[in-house]
N, C-alpha and C positions, 0 to 999 in steps of 0.2 A: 752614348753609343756603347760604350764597356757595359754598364749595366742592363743593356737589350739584347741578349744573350739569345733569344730564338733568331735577332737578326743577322747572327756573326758569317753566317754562308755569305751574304749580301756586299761584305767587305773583306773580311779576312783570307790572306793568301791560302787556299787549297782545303777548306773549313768546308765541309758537304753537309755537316747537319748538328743542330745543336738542340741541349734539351733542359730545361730549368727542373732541377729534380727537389731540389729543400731551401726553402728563404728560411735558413737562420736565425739571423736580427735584420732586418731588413733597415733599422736606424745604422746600423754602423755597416752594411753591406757584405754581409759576411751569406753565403749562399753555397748552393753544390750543383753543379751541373754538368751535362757528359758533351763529349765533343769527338765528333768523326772526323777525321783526319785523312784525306786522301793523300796515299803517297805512289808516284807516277813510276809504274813499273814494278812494284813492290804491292803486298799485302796490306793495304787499308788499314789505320787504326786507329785503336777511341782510347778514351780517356775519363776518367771522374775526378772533378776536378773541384777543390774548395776554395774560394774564394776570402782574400778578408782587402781590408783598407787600412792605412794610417795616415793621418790627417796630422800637419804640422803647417798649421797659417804661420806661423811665427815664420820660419823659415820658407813660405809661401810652396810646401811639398805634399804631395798628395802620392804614395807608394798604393800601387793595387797593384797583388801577388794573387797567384790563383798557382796552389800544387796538387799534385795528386793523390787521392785517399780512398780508403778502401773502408772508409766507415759505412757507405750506400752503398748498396750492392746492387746492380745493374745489369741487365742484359739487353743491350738494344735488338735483338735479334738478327743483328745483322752479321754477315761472317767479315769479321773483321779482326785483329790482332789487340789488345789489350796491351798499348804500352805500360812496363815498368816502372816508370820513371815520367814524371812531367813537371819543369816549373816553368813560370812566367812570369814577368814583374814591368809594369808600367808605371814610368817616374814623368810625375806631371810636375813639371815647376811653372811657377807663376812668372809672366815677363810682365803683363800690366791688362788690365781688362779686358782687351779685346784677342791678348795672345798669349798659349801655354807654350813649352818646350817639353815636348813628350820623347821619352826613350825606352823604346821596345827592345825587352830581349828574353830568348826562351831557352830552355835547358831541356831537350829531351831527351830519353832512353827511347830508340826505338825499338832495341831489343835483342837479345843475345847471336850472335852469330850474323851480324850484319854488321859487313865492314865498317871502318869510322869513315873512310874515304867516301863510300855509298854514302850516307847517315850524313854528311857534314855538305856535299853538294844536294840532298834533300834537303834540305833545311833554311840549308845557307841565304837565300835570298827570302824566306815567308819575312820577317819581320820588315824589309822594305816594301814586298808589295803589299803587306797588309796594310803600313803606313799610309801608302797609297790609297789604299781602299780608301781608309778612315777620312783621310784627305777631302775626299770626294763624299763623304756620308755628312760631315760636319753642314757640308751648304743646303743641306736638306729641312726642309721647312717644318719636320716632326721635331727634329733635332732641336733647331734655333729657338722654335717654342717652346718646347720642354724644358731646355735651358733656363730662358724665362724665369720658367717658375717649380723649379725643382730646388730639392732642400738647400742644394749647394749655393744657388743663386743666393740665398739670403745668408749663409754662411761667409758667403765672400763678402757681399756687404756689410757684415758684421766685424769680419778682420779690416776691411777697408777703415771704416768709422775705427777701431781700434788700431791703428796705424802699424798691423805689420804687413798689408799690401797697399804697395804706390798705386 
């Protein structure tokens, strides 16, 4: 689901449009992509954003960060505000095969001269309903398959057989 990055409108709290602009290493998931960002009553805004991953079977952790950069240069055409400032970070721990413990959390600059009290009730609830979102994308039948047979799949079975996941 994190790696379908055209599909992020379809779950993510207030996500209007997404766009995969440079696969990196596509082995280690490292990529750049821009994201529109609806915010309710406020000026719209996007983002170019890099992605990477750190994989730790040992400790059954999987960190995907995605910050903001200014190495691709972008203009989605749209009038929209350029935040400053963006991180992200999704910690997937391993509970046992059938179930992760994910924890979303985001750090952004919306942008100068906009209260924190504005900026912190903006914000404040996207990482719960986007959870939600996610929630509801996982029972999806692209998903479950993909699963299947995407790298990770055999990556876990290789920590499995190597005994640092139960």
């Amino acid at each position: 689901i994190l790696r379908d990055i055209e599909n992020y409108p379809e779950w993510m709290a207030d996500c209007k449009a997404t766009r995969m602009l440079k696969v990196e290493d596509d082995e280690h998931d490292s990529f750049v992509f821009w994201f529109h960002q609806h915010i309710p009553l406020l000026k719209d805004r996007d983002m170019v954003l890099r992605s990477s991953v750190t994989i730790d079977y040992s400790k059954g952790i999987h960190l995907i960060e995605a910050r903001s950069t200014e190495d691709i240069k972008f203009d989605s055409g749209r009038n929209v505000f350029r935040m400053p400032y963006f991180y992200t970070r999704y910690t997937l721990e391993w509970v046992d095969r059938e179930h992760s413990r994910v924890t979303f959390l985001i750090d952004p600059d919306l942008g100068n001269g906009l209260p924190v009290r504005i900026s912190n009730a903006t914000i404040r609830n996207i990482p719960y309903r986007s959870m939600e979102g996610m929630r509801k994308m996982v029972t999806e039948k692209k998903y479950l398959e993909g699963a299947k047979s995407s790298k990770y799949a055999k990556r876990v079975e290789d920590a499995i057989r190597l005994g640092f996941l139960k």
